[in-house]
C-alpha positions in Angstrom: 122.9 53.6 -70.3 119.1 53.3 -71.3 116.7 50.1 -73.1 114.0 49.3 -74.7 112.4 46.6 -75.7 108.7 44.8 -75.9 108.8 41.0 -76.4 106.7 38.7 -78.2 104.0 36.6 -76.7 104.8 33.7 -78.0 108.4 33.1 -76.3 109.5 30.4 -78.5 109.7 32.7 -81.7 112.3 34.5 -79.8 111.7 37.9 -81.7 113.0 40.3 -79.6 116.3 41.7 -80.8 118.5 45.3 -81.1 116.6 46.9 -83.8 118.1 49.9 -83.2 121.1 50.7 -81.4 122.4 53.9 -81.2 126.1 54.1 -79.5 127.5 57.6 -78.6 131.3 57.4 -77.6 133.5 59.9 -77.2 136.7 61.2 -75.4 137.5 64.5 -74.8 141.5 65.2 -74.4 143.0 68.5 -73.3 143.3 70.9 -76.5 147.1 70.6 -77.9 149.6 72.8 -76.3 151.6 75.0 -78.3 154.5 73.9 -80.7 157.7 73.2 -78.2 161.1 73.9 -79.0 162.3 70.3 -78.8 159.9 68.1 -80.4 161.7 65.3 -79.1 160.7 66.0 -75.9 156.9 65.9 -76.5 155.4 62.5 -75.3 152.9 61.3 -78.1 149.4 61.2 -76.9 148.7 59.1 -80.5 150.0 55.8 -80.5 147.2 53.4 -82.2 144.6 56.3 -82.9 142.7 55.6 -85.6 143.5 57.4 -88.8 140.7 59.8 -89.8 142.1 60.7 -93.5 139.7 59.7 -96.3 141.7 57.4 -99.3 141.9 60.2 -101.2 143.7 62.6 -98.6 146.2 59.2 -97.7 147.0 59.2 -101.5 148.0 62.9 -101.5 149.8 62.8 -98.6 152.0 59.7 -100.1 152.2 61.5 -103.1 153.1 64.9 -101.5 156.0 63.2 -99.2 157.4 61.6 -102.1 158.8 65.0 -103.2 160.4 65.7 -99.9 162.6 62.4 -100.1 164.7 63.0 -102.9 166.1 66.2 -100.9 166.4 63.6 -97.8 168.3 61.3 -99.4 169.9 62.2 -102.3 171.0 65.8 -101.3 174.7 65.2 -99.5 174.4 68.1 -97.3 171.0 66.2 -95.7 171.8 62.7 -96.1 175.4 63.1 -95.1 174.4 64.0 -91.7 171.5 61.3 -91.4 173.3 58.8 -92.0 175.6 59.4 -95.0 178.9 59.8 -93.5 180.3 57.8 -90.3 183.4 59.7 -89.0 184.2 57.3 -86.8 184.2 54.2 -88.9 188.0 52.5 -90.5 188.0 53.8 -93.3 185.6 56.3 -93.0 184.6 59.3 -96.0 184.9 62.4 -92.9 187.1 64.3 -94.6 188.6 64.9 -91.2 189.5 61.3 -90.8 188.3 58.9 -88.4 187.6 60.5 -85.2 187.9 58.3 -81.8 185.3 56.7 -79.8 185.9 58.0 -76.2 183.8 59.4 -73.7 182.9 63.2 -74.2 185.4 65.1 -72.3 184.4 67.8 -69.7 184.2 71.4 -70.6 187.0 73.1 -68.1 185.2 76.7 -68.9 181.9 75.0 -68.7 181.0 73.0 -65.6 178.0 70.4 -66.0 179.1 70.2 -70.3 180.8 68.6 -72.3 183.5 69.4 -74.8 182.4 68.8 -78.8 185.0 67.3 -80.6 183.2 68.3 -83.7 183.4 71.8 -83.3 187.2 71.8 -83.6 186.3 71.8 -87.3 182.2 72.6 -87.6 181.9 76.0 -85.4 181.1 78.3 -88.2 177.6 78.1 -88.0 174.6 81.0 -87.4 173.6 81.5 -83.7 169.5 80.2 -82.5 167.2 82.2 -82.2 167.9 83.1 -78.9 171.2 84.3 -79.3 173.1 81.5 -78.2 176.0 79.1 -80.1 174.8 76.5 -82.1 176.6 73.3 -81.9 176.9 71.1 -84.9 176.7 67.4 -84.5 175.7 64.3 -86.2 171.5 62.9 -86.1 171.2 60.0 -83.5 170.9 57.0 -85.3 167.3 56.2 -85.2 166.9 59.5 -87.4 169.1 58.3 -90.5 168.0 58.4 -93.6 170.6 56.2 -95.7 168.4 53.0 -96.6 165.1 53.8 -96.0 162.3 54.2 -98.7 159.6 56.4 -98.6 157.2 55.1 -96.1 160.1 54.6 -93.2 161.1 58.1 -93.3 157.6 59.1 -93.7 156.7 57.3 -90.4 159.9 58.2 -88.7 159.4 62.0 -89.3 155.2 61.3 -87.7 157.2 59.3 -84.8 160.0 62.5 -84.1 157.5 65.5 -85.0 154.2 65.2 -83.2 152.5 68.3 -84.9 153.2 69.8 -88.8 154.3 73.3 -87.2 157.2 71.0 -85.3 158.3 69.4 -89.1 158.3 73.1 -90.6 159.9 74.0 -87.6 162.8 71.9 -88.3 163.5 72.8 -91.5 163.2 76.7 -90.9 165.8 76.6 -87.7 165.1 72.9 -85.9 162.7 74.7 -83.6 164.9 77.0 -82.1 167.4 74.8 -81.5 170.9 74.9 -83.6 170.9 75.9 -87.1 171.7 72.5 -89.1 169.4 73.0 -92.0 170.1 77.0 -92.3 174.4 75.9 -92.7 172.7 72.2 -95.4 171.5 75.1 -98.1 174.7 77.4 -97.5 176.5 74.0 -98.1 179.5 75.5 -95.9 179.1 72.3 -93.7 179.8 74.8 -90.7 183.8 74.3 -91.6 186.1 77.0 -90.2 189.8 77.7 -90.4 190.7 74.1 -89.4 187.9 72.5 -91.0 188.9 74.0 -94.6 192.3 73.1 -93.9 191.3 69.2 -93.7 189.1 69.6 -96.2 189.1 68.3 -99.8 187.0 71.0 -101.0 186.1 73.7 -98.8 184.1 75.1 -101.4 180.2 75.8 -100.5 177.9 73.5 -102.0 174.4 74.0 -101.3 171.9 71.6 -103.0 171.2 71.8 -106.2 167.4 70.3 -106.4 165.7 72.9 -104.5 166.2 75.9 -101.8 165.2 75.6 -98.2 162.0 77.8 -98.8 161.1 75.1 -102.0 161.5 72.5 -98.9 159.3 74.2 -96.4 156.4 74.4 -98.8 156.9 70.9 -99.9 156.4 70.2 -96.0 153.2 72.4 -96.0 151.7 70.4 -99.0 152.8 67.5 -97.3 150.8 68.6 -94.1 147.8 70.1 -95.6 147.3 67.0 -97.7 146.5 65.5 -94.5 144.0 68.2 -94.1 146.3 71.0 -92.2 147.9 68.8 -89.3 149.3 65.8 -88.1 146.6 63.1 -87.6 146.2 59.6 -86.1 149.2 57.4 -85.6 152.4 57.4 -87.0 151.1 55.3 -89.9 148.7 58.0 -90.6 149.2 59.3 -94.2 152.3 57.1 -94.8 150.4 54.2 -96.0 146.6 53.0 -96.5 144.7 52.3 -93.3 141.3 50.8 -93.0 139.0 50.5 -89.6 136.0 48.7 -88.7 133.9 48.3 -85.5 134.0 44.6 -84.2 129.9 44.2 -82.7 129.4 41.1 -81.0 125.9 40.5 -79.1 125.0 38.3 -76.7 121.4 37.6 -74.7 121.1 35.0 -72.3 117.1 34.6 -71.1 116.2 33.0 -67.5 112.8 32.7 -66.2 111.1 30.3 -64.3 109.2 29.4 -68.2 112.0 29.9 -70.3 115.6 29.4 -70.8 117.3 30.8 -74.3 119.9 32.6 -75.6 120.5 34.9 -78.6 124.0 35.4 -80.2 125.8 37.9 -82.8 128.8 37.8 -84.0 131.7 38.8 -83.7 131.0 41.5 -86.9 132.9 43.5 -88.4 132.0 46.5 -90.0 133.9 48.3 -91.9 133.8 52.2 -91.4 135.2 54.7 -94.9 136.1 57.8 -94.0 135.5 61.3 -95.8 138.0 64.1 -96.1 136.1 66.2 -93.3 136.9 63.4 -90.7 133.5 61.8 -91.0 132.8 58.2 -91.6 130.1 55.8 -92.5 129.5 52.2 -93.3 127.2 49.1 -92.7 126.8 45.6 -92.9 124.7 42.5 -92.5 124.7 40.8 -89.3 122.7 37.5 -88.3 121.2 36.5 -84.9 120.5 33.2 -83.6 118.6 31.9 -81.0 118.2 28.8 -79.0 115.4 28.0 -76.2 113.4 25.8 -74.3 110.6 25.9 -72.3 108.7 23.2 -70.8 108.5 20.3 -72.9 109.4 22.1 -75.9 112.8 23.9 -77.6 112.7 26.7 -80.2 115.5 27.9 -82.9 115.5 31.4 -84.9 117.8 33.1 -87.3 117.4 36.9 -88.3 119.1 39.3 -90.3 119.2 43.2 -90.3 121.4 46.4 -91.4 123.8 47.9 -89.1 124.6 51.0 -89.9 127.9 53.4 -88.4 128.8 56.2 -88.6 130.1 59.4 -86.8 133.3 61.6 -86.8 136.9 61.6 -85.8 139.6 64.8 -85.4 142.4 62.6 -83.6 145.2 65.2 -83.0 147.9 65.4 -80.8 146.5 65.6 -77.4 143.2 66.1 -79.0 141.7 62.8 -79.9 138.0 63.0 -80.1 135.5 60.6 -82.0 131.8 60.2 -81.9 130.2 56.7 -83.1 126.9 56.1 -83.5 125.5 52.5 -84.5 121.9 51.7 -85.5 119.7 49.6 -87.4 119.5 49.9 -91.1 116.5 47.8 -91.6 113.8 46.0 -90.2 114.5 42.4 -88.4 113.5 39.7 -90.4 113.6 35.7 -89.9 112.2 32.6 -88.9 111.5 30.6 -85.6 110.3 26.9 -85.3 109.4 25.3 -82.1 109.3 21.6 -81.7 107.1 20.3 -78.6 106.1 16.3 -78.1 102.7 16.6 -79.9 103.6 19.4 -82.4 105.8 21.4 -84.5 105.9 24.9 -86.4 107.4 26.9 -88.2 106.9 30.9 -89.2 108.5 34.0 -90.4 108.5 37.4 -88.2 109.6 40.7 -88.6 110.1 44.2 -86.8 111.6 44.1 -83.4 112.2 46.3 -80.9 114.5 49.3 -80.2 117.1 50.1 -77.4 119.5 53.0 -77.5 122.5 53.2 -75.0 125.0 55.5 -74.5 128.6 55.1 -73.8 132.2 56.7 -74.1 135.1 55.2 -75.9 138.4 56.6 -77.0 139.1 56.1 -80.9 142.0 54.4 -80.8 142.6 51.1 -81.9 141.5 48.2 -79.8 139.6 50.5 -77.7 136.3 49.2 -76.9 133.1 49.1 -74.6 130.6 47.2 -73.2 127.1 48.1 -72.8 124.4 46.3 -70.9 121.3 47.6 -71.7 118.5 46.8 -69.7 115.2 45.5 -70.9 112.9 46.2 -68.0 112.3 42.0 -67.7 113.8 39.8 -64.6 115.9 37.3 -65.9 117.1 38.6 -69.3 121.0 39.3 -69.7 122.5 41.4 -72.4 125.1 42.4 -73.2 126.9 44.4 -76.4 130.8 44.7 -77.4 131.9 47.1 -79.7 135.6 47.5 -80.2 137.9 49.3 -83.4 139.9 47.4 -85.0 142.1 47.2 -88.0 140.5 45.9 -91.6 141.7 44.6 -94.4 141.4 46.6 -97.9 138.0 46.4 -99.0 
Protein backbone atom coordinates (compact mmCIF):
# COMPACT_ATOMS: atom_id res chain seq x y z
CA UNK A 1 0.00 0.00 0.00
CA UNK A 2 1.60 3.45 -1.21
CA UNK A 3 0.54 7.58 -0.55
CA UNK A 4 0.85 10.66 -1.50
CA UNK A 5 0.00 13.71 -0.63
CA UNK A 6 1.41 17.58 -0.22
CA UNK A 7 -0.64 19.77 2.22
CA UNK A 8 -1.47 23.26 2.25
CA UNK A 9 0.21 25.92 4.22
CA UNK A 10 -2.39 27.35 5.63
CA UNK A 11 -3.82 24.33 7.77
CA UNK A 12 -7.18 25.73 8.49
CA UNK A 13 -8.27 25.49 4.69
CA UNK A 14 -7.89 21.88 5.21
CA UNK A 15 -7.24 21.17 1.41
CA UNK A 16 -5.64 18.12 1.29
CA UNK A 17 -7.82 15.28 0.11
CA UNK A 18 -7.82 11.80 -2.19
CA UNK A 19 -7.65 13.33 -5.55
CA UNK A 20 -6.85 10.35 -7.04
CA UNK A 21 -7.24 7.00 -5.79
CA UNK A 22 -6.54 4.22 -7.69
CA UNK A 23 -7.73 0.68 -5.99
CA UNK A 24 -6.39 -2.65 -7.63
CA UNK A 25 -8.28 -5.68 -6.11
CA UNK A 26 -8.29 -8.90 -7.18
CA UNK A 27 -8.55 -12.69 -6.27
CA UNK A 28 -7.21 -15.31 -8.05
CA UNK A 29 -9.16 -18.83 -7.52
CA UNK A 30 -7.93 -22.25 -8.87
CA UNK A 31 -9.11 -22.59 -12.74
CA UNK A 32 -12.51 -24.70 -12.78
CA UNK A 33 -12.08 -28.37 -12.79
CA UNK A 34 -13.61 -30.41 -15.34
CA UNK A 35 -17.48 -31.11 -15.62
CA UNK A 36 -18.17 -34.02 -12.82
CA UNK A 37 -20.54 -36.76 -13.26
CA UNK A 38 -22.80 -35.79 -10.37
CA UNK A 39 -23.19 -32.16 -10.31
CA UNK A 40 -24.81 -32.40 -7.09
CA UNK A 41 -21.84 -33.25 -5.62
CA UNK A 42 -19.89 -30.14 -6.70
CA UNK A 43 -19.66 -27.57 -3.73
CA UNK A 44 -20.42 -23.95 -5.18
CA UNK A 45 -17.53 -21.75 -4.97
CA UNK A 46 -20.34 -18.78 -6.06
CA UNK A 47 -22.57 -17.89 -3.43
CA UNK A 48 -22.95 -13.88 -3.45
CA UNK A 49 -20.47 -13.28 -6.44
CA UNK A 50 -21.29 -10.43 -8.11
CA UNK A 51 -23.08 -10.86 -11.38
CA UNK A 52 -20.87 -9.72 -14.37
CA UNK A 53 -23.69 -9.87 -17.29
CA UNK A 54 -24.41 -6.50 -18.85
CA UNK A 55 -28.67 -5.70 -18.93
CA UNK A 56 -28.73 -6.63 -22.14
CA UNK A 57 -27.10 -10.33 -21.74
CA UNK A 58 -29.69 -10.61 -18.24
CA UNK A 59 -32.53 -9.85 -20.65
CA UNK A 60 -31.56 -12.62 -23.18
CA UNK A 61 -30.90 -14.96 -20.78
CA UNK A 62 -34.55 -14.41 -19.16
CA UNK A 63 -35.85 -14.49 -22.47
CA UNK A 64 -33.91 -17.57 -23.58
CA UNK A 65 -34.95 -19.67 -20.29
CA UNK A 66 -38.45 -18.78 -20.88
CA UNK A 67 -38.49 -21.30 -23.81
CA UNK A 68 -37.13 -24.06 -21.74
CA UNK A 69 -40.06 -23.90 -19.06
CA UNK A 70 -42.93 -24.73 -21.07
CA UNK A 71 -41.03 -28.31 -21.74
CA UNK A 72 -40.45 -28.30 -17.74
CA UNK A 73 -43.67 -27.86 -16.86
CA UNK A 74 -46.11 -28.54 -19.13
CA UNK A 75 -44.61 -31.68 -20.77
CA UNK A 76 -46.05 -34.78 -18.47
CA UNK A 77 -43.13 -36.90 -19.04
CA UNK A 78 -40.82 -33.90 -17.31
CA UNK A 79 -43.13 -32.45 -14.91
CA UNK A 80 -44.62 -35.79 -13.86
CA UNK A 81 -41.44 -36.78 -12.38
CA UNK A 82 -40.60 -33.18 -10.81
CA UNK A 83 -43.17 -32.98 -9.09
CA UNK A 84 -46.33 -33.99 -11.13
CA UNK A 85 -47.21 -37.19 -9.79
CA UNK A 86 -46.98 -38.38 -5.90
CA UNK A 87 -47.27 -42.23 -5.79
CA UNK A 88 -47.44 -42.30 -2.47
CA UNK A 89 -50.16 -39.77 -1.71
CA UNK A 90 -54.31 -41.19 -0.89
CA UNK A 91 -55.56 -40.92 -3.74
CA UNK A 92 -52.75 -40.55 -5.69
CA UNK A 93 -52.70 -40.33 -10.06
CA UNK A 94 -49.50 -43.34 -10.10
CA UNK A 95 -51.12 -45.48 -12.21
CA UNK A 96 -49.56 -48.17 -10.06
CA UNK A 97 -51.53 -47.02 -7.05
CA UNK A 98 -50.31 -45.71 -3.93
CA UNK A 99 -47.18 -47.16 -3.04
CA UNK A 100 -46.10 -47.48 0.89
CA UNK A 101 -43.91 -45.29 2.87
CA UNK A 102 -41.48 -47.82 4.51
CA UNK A 103 -37.90 -47.84 4.85
CA UNK A 104 -35.97 -49.15 1.67
CA UNK A 105 -35.44 -52.68 2.05
CA UNK A 106 -31.92 -54.40 1.68
CA UNK A 107 -30.81 -55.90 -1.53
CA UNK A 108 -30.23 -59.84 -0.53
CA UNK A 109 -28.04 -60.11 -3.91
CA UNK A 110 -26.57 -56.80 -3.24
CA UNK A 111 -24.89 -56.13 0.20
CA UNK A 112 -24.45 -52.36 1.20
CA UNK A 113 -27.95 -51.46 -1.46
CA UNK A 114 -30.96 -51.15 -1.29
CA UNK A 115 -34.01 -52.70 -3.07
CA UNK A 116 -36.10 -50.14 -5.60
CA UNK A 117 -39.53 -50.59 -5.30
CA UNK A 118 -39.91 -48.70 -8.39
CA UNK A 119 -38.24 -50.87 -10.58
CA UNK A 120 -40.82 -53.62 -10.09
CA UNK A 121 -42.62 -51.64 -12.76
CA UNK A 122 -39.89 -48.84 -14.19
CA UNK A 123 -36.75 -51.26 -15.25
CA UNK A 124 -37.03 -50.93 -18.92
CA UNK A 125 -34.77 -48.14 -19.30
CA UNK A 126 -31.25 -47.71 -21.54
CA UNK A 127 -28.03 -48.58 -19.49
CA UNK A 128 -25.23 -45.24 -18.59
CA UNK A 129 -22.69 -44.70 -20.18
CA UNK A 130 -20.67 -46.96 -18.48
CA UNK A 131 -22.50 -49.93 -18.99
CA UNK A 132 -24.23 -50.24 -15.85
CA UNK A 133 -28.35 -50.40 -14.94
CA UNK A 134 -29.95 -47.31 -14.63
CA UNK A 135 -32.44 -47.07 -11.91
CA UNK A 136 -35.47 -44.94 -12.33
CA UNK A 137 -36.73 -42.98 -9.50
CA UNK A 138 -38.58 -39.85 -8.59
CA UNK A 139 -36.49 -36.04 -8.35
CA UNK A 140 -35.96 -35.14 -4.61
CA UNK A 141 -38.21 -32.65 -3.72
CA UNK A 142 -36.27 -29.51 -3.77
CA UNK A 143 -35.93 -30.21 -7.65
CA UNK A 144 -39.88 -30.11 -8.52
CA UNK A 145 -41.09 -28.15 -10.91
CA UNK A 146 -45.07 -28.11 -10.26
CA UNK A 147 -45.67 -24.42 -8.96
CA UNK A 148 -42.82 -22.56 -9.72
CA UNK A 149 -42.63 -19.75 -12.40
CA UNK A 150 -39.92 -18.90 -14.40
CA UNK A 151 -37.41 -17.30 -12.22
CA UNK A 152 -37.50 -20.28 -9.36
CA UNK A 153 -36.76 -22.87 -11.73
CA UNK A 154 -34.33 -20.64 -13.32
CA UNK A 155 -32.45 -20.25 -10.05
CA UNK A 156 -32.93 -23.71 -8.91
CA UNK A 157 -31.37 -25.17 -12.13
CA UNK A 158 -27.96 -22.26 -11.33
CA UNK A 159 -28.24 -23.71 -7.56
CA UNK A 160 -28.18 -27.81 -8.82
CA UNK A 161 -25.85 -27.28 -12.03
CA UNK A 162 -22.74 -25.20 -11.17
CA UNK A 163 -21.43 -25.05 -14.90
CA UNK A 164 -23.61 -24.96 -18.43
CA UNK A 165 -21.75 -28.26 -19.60
CA UNK A 166 -23.38 -29.87 -16.25
CA UNK A 167 -27.21 -28.42 -17.40
CA UNK A 168 -26.56 -29.96 -21.05
CA UNK A 169 -25.19 -32.71 -19.42
CA UNK A 170 -28.45 -33.56 -17.82
CA UNK A 171 -30.51 -33.32 -20.49
CA UNK A 172 -28.21 -35.49 -22.90
CA UNK A 173 -27.82 -38.55 -20.24
CA UNK A 174 -27.87 -36.64 -16.47
CA UNK A 175 -24.10 -36.72 -16.68
CA UNK A 176 -23.55 -40.14 -16.83
CA UNK A 177 -25.67 -41.10 -14.40
CA UNK A 178 -29.21 -42.94 -15.30
CA UNK A 179 -31.00 -42.25 -18.38
CA UNK A 180 -34.22 -40.30 -17.15
CA UNK A 181 -34.46 -37.73 -19.91
CA UNK A 182 -33.27 -40.33 -22.77
CA UNK A 183 -36.74 -42.83 -21.57
CA UNK A 184 -39.07 -38.60 -21.08
CA UNK A 185 -38.74 -38.25 -25.10
CA UNK A 186 -39.29 -42.17 -25.80
CA UNK A 187 -42.33 -41.42 -23.51
CA UNK A 188 -42.16 -45.28 -22.47
CA UNK A 189 -41.93 -44.13 -18.75
CA UNK A 190 -39.38 -47.06 -18.39
CA UNK A 191 -42.67 -49.52 -17.94
CA UNK A 192 -42.01 -53.28 -18.43
CA UNK A 193 -44.12 -56.31 -18.40
CA UNK A 194 -45.70 -55.34 -14.96
CA UNK A 195 -45.63 -51.80 -15.47
CA UNK A 196 -47.89 -52.09 -18.78
CA UNK A 197 -50.03 -54.43 -17.02
CA UNK A 198 -50.98 -51.58 -14.34
CA UNK A 199 -50.97 -49.26 -16.68
CA UNK A 200 -53.93 -47.21 -18.21
CA UNK A 201 -52.16 -46.66 -21.32
CA UNK A 202 -48.95 -48.27 -21.87
CA UNK A 203 -48.77 -46.56 -25.04
CA UNK A 204 -45.44 -44.32 -25.69
CA UNK A 205 -45.97 -40.85 -25.49
CA UNK A 206 -43.10 -38.71 -26.00
CA UNK A 207 -43.66 -34.94 -25.93
CA UNK A 208 -45.20 -33.27 -28.38
CA UNK A 209 -43.57 -29.49 -28.16
CA UNK A 210 -40.17 -30.30 -29.01
CA UNK A 211 -37.43 -33.32 -29.20
CA UNK A 212 -34.64 -33.75 -26.70
CA UNK A 213 -32.03 -32.28 -29.30
CA UNK A 214 -34.66 -29.00 -29.67
CA UNK A 215 -34.14 -29.00 -25.66
CA UNK A 216 -30.39 -29.19 -25.67
CA UNK A 217 -30.00 -26.19 -27.91
CA UNK A 218 -32.53 -24.33 -26.08
CA UNK A 219 -30.06 -24.94 -23.06
CA UNK A 220 -27.14 -23.74 -25.17
CA UNK A 221 -28.96 -20.40 -26.09
CA UNK A 222 -29.84 -20.31 -22.62
CA UNK A 223 -26.05 -20.55 -21.69
CA UNK A 224 -24.46 -18.52 -24.28
CA UNK A 225 -26.88 -15.69 -23.61
CA UNK A 226 -24.95 -15.46 -20.49
CA UNK A 227 -21.93 -15.17 -22.65
CA UNK A 228 -20.97 -19.15 -22.87
CA UNK A 229 -21.06 -20.28 -19.08
CA UNK A 230 -22.57 -20.06 -15.85
CA UNK A 231 -21.67 -16.74 -14.12
CA UNK A 232 -22.09 -15.11 -10.69
CA UNK A 233 -24.61 -16.33 -8.24
CA UNK A 234 -27.54 -18.28 -8.50
CA UNK A 235 -29.41 -15.07 -9.28
CA UNK A 236 -27.18 -14.46 -12.12
CA UNK A 237 -29.27 -14.28 -15.37
CA UNK A 238 -32.55 -15.13 -13.66
CA UNK A 239 -33.45 -11.74 -12.73
CA UNK A 240 -31.92 -8.03 -12.97
CA UNK A 241 -28.98 -7.34 -10.66
CA UNK A 242 -27.34 -4.07 -9.98
CA UNK A 243 -23.81 -3.38 -7.92
CA UNK A 244 -22.18 -0.54 -6.60
CA UNK A 245 -18.97 0.14 -4.55
CA UNK A 246 -19.89 1.61 -0.98
CA UNK A 247 -16.49 4.39 -0.42
CA UNK A 248 -16.49 5.79 2.81
CA UNK A 249 -13.31 8.08 3.92
CA UNK A 250 -12.23 9.15 6.94
CA UNK A 251 -8.99 11.46 8.17
CA UNK A 252 -8.46 12.24 11.52
CA UNK A 253 -5.27 15.03 11.88
CA UNK A 254 -3.21 15.27 15.28
CA UNK A 255 -0.34 17.56 15.81
CA UNK A 256 0.82 19.41 18.46
CA UNK A 257 -0.86 22.80 16.11
CA UNK A 258 -3.73 21.16 14.82
CA UNK A 259 -6.49 18.90 15.57
CA UNK A 260 -9.18 18.10 12.42
CA UNK A 261 -10.91 15.64 10.77
CA UNK A 262 -12.17 15.03 7.21
CA UNK A 263 -15.11 12.75 6.41
CA UNK A 264 -16.73 10.93 3.21
CA UNK A 265 -19.51 9.14 2.98
CA UNK A 266 -20.69 6.38 3.04
CA UNK A 267 -21.06 6.57 -1.11
CA UNK A 268 -22.30 4.56 -3.26
CA UNK A 269 -21.41 4.19 -6.64
CA UNK A 270 -23.04 2.51 -8.88
CA UNK A 271 -20.96 0.22 -11.35
CA UNK A 272 -22.91 -0.91 -15.21
CA UNK A 273 -21.60 -3.58 -16.62
CA UNK A 274 -20.74 -4.39 -20.45
CA UNK A 275 -21.27 -7.68 -22.14
CA UNK A 276 -17.35 -8.49 -22.11
CA UNK A 277 -17.51 -8.44 -18.19
CA UNK A 278 -16.22 -4.88 -17.94
CA UNK A 279 -17.79 -2.24 -15.92
CA UNK A 280 -17.71 1.47 -15.32
CA UNK A 281 -19.47 4.12 -13.42
CA UNK A 282 -19.03 7.42 -11.17
CA UNK A 283 -20.48 9.71 -8.93
CA UNK A 284 -20.24 12.79 -6.82
CA UNK A 285 -18.93 12.57 -3.51
CA UNK A 286 -18.57 15.52 -0.80
CA UNK A 287 -15.86 15.94 1.89
CA UNK A 288 -16.07 17.76 5.04
CA UNK A 289 -13.80 18.96 7.33
CA UNK A 290 -13.66 20.21 10.87
CA UNK A 291 -10.44 21.80 12.76
CA UNK A 292 -8.97 23.80 15.24
CA UNK A 293 -5.90 25.11 16.07
CA UNK A 294 -4.90 27.50 18.68
CA UNK A 295 -7.48 29.96 19.20
CA UNK A 296 -9.18 29.40 16.08
CA UNK A 297 -11.52 26.48 14.34
CA UNK A 298 -11.91 25.98 10.50
CA UNK A 299 -14.84 24.18 8.38
CA UNK A 300 -14.54 23.06 4.53
CA UNK A 301 -16.80 21.24 2.12
CA UNK A 302 -15.46 19.81 -1.31
CA UNK A 303 -16.73 18.01 -4.10
CA UNK A 304 -15.05 15.72 -6.85
CA UNK A 305 -15.80 12.77 -9.46
CA UNK A 306 -15.08 9.23 -8.53
CA UNK A 307 -14.74 7.24 -11.15
CA UNK A 308 -14.79 2.91 -11.20
CA UNK A 309 -14.27 0.81 -13.15
CA UNK A 310 -12.42 -2.57 -13.97
CA UNK A 311 -13.50 -6.25 -14.93
CA UNK A 312 -15.13 -9.25 -13.67
CA UNK A 313 -15.11 -13.18 -15.10
CA UNK A 314 -16.78 -14.77 -11.82
CA UNK A 315 -16.92 -18.49 -12.75
CA UNK A 316 -17.22 -21.47 -10.90
CA UNK A 317 -14.05 -21.79 -9.01
CA UNK A 318 -12.77 -18.96 -11.07
CA UNK A 319 -13.84 -15.68 -9.58
CA UNK A 320 -11.51 -12.95 -10.53
CA UNK A 321 -12.29 -9.06 -10.61
CA UNK A 322 -10.05 -6.05 -10.87
CA UNK A 323 -11.38 -2.47 -9.53
CA UNK A 324 -9.85 0.42 -9.95
CA UNK A 325 -11.13 3.81 -8.37
CA UNK A 326 -9.89 7.35 -9.18
CA UNK A 327 -10.63 10.84 -9.37
CA UNK A 328 -12.73 12.18 -12.09
CA UNK A 329 -12.15 15.75 -11.47
CA UNK A 330 -10.40 18.26 -9.82
CA UNK A 331 -11.23 19.09 -5.84
CA UNK A 332 -13.09 22.04 -5.50
CA UNK A 333 -14.62 23.97 -2.34
CA UNK A 334 -14.53 26.30 0.35
CA UNK A 335 -12.86 26.73 3.84
CA UNK A 336 -13.59 29.56 6.46
CA UNK A 337 -11.68 29.96 9.64
CA UNK A 338 -12.95 31.84 12.48
CA UNK A 339 -10.18 33.12 15.18
CA UNK A 340 -11.00 35.88 18.11
CA UNK A 341 -9.85 38.91 16.03
CA UNK A 342 -10.85 37.61 12.58
CA UNK A 343 -12.63 35.62 10.06
CA UNK A 344 -12.39 34.41 6.31
CA UNK A 345 -13.55 32.80 3.93
CA UNK A 346 -12.10 31.33 0.36
CA UNK A 347 -12.50 28.92 -2.37
CA UNK A 348 -9.57 26.30 -3.26
CA UNK A 349 -9.08 23.71 -5.73
CA UNK A 350 -6.65 20.79 -6.86
CA UNK A 351 -5.48 18.46 -4.22
CA UNK A 352 -3.29 15.97 -3.95
CA UNK A 353 -2.90 12.32 -5.22
CA UNK A 354 -2.50 8.90 -3.39
CA UNK A 355 -2.71 5.53 -5.10
CA UNK A 356 -2.95 2.21 -2.95
CA UNK A 357 -3.19 -1.12 -3.79
CA UNK A 358 -5.13 -3.83 -2.36
CA UNK A 359 -6.91 -7.36 -3.05
CA UNK A 360 -10.57 -8.05 -2.62
CA UNK A 361 -12.70 -10.88 -3.79
CA UNK A 362 -15.79 -9.72 -6.00
CA UNK A 363 -18.41 -11.02 -4.13
CA UNK A 364 -20.95 -9.29 -2.40
CA UNK A 365 -20.15 -7.62 0.83
CA UNK A 366 -16.57 -8.18 0.31
CA UNK A 367 -14.60 -5.33 1.14
CA UNK A 368 -11.18 -3.69 2.21
CA UNK A 369 -9.51 -1.31 4.01
CA UNK A 370 -6.68 0.69 3.00
CA UNK A 371 -4.60 3.13 5.03
CA UNK A 372 -2.54 5.01 2.98
CA UNK A 373 0.06 6.84 4.45
CA UNK A 374 0.85 10.42 3.97
CA UNK A 375 4.45 10.78 4.96
CA UNK A 376 3.13 13.36 8.04
CA UNK A 377 3.17 12.32 11.97
CA UNK A 378 -0.11 12.62 13.29
CA UNK A 379 -2.39 12.13 10.29
CA UNK A 380 -4.79 9.06 10.24
CA UNK A 381 -6.47 7.72 7.17
CA UNK A 382 -8.25 5.48 6.36
CA UNK A 383 -10.56 4.22 3.14
CA UNK A 384 -13.48 1.47 3.01
CA UNK A 385 -14.61 0.18 -0.10
CA UNK A 386 -17.02 -2.65 -0.08
CA UNK A 387 -19.74 -4.19 -3.06
CA UNK A 388 -22.80 -4.10 -2.45
CA UNK A 389 -26.16 -4.55 -3.89
CA UNK A 390 -28.08 -1.37 -5.69
CA UNK A 391 -31.19 -0.48 -6.47
CA UNK A 392 -32.30 -0.08 -10.34
CA UNK A 393 -31.06 3.01 -11.56
Amino acid sequence: MRGRQSTNPNPLTLAWSPASLVLTAAVLIPAAAPAQINPLDKQSTSKNAVCPLSDEQVQKSIDAFAKIVPTLTQEPRCVNCHGGVDPFARPTTHGGGTLKHEPPEPDPDNPGRFLNPCAECHSEMPPKRNGSESQWRLANPEHFFKGKDAKALCKQMRDVFKQGADFVGHLIDDNGNSKFTEVAFLGTRGLNDVGQALADDPTPRPPQRITQGGLINLANDWISAMGGEFKGDIDCGCEPSHYAVRVTYDQIINTPMFHGTKKMGPVDIPIKFHDDGSFEGEQTVYINGDAMGYVCTGQSRAAMTLRVHGTATEEWQKNQMHLEMESGSPLRGTASAQCPNISRTGAFAGGSQATLEKDMEGRLGDSMMAKPSTGFPGIDTVILAEIVKASAP
